[in-house]
Each structure stands twice: as C-alpha cells, then as structure tokens.
C-alpha positions as CSV (number, residue, x, y, z in Angstrom):
1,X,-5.4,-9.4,-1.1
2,X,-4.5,-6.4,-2.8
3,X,-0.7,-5.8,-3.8
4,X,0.8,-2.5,-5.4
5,X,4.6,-2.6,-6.6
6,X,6.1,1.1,-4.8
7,X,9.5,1.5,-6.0
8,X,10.1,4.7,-4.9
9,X,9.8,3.3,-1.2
10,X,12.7,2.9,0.0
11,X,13.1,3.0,3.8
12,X,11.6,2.6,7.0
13,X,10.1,6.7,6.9
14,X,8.3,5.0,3.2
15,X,6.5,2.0,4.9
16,X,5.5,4.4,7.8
17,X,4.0,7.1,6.0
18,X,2.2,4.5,3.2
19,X,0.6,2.9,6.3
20,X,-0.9,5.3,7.9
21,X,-2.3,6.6,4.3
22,X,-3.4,3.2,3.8
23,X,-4.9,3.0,7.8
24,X,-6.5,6.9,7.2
25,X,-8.4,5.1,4.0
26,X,-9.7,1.9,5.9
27,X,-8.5,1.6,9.2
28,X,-9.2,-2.1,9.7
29,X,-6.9,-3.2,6.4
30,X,-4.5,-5.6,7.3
31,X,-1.0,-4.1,5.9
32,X,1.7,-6.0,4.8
33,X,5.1,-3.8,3.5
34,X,8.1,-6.0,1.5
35,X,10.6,-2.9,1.7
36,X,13.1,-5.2,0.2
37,X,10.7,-6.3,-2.9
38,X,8.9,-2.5,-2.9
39,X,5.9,-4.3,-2.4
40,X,2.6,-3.3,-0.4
41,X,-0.2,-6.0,0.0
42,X,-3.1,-4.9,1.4
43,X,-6.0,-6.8,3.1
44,X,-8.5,-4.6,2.7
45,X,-11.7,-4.4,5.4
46,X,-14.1,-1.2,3.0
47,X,-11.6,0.1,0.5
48,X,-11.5,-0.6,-3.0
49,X,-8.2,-0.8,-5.2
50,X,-8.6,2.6,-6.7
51,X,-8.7,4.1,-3.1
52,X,-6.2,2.2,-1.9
53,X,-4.1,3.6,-4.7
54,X,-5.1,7.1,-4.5
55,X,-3.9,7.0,-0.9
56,X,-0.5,5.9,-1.4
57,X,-0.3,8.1,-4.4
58,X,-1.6,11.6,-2.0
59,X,1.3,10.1,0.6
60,X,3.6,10.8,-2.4
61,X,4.4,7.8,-3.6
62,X,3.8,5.8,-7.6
63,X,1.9,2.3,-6.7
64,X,1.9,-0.5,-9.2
65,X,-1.0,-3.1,-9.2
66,X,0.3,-6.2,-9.6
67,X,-1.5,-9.8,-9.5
68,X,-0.9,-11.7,-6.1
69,X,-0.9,-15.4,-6.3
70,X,-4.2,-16.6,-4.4
C-alpha cells in the first residue's frame, strides 16, 4: 500500500480528478481517498511510486509520500 499526503485536495472535484489520474496510470489499483486527512493510499496492480506520484502531480495536485503502517 502506497500512501501520498495531498493537501491541496480539498473537495469531492479533488478525489475525482486524482482517481482517474491514478486509474489512467494503472487501471486495476485499488484507490482509497481520506478527503478529511488529505490522504491517498493506493493499492497499486503495475505502477510504481514515482508514477503514481507523477500522475497526481500532471492532475495538478503536490503528493506527499508518507509511511503507512503495514
């Protein structure tokens, strides 16, 4: 599990347009969005990190990595 810290996401237009840039990048990831938290975490099925954050970043948004627990 991937997770990226996105505090400039702040409403339901932000988790929709980071998911489909995520989904466009690996469309099997599993995507999980923590509006309240700014906080993506991403199953990933092909992509790696850096792609991951390269898509969210195109979308126009600043990911974080951060360490998940487990």
């Amino acid at each position: 599990m991937l997770a990226f810290k996105v505090d400039d996401m702040t409403c339901g237009h932000c988790v929709s347009a980071i998911t489909q840039a995520l989904k466009a990048v690996d469309p099997d990831a599993r995507v999980s969005i923590d509006l309240a938290r700014h906080l993506v975490c991403v199953e990933p099925a092909e992509a790696d990190a850096g792609q991951l954050s390269v898509a969210i970043t195109q979308a126009g948004y600043t990911p974080e990595p951060v360490q998940t627990a487990g």
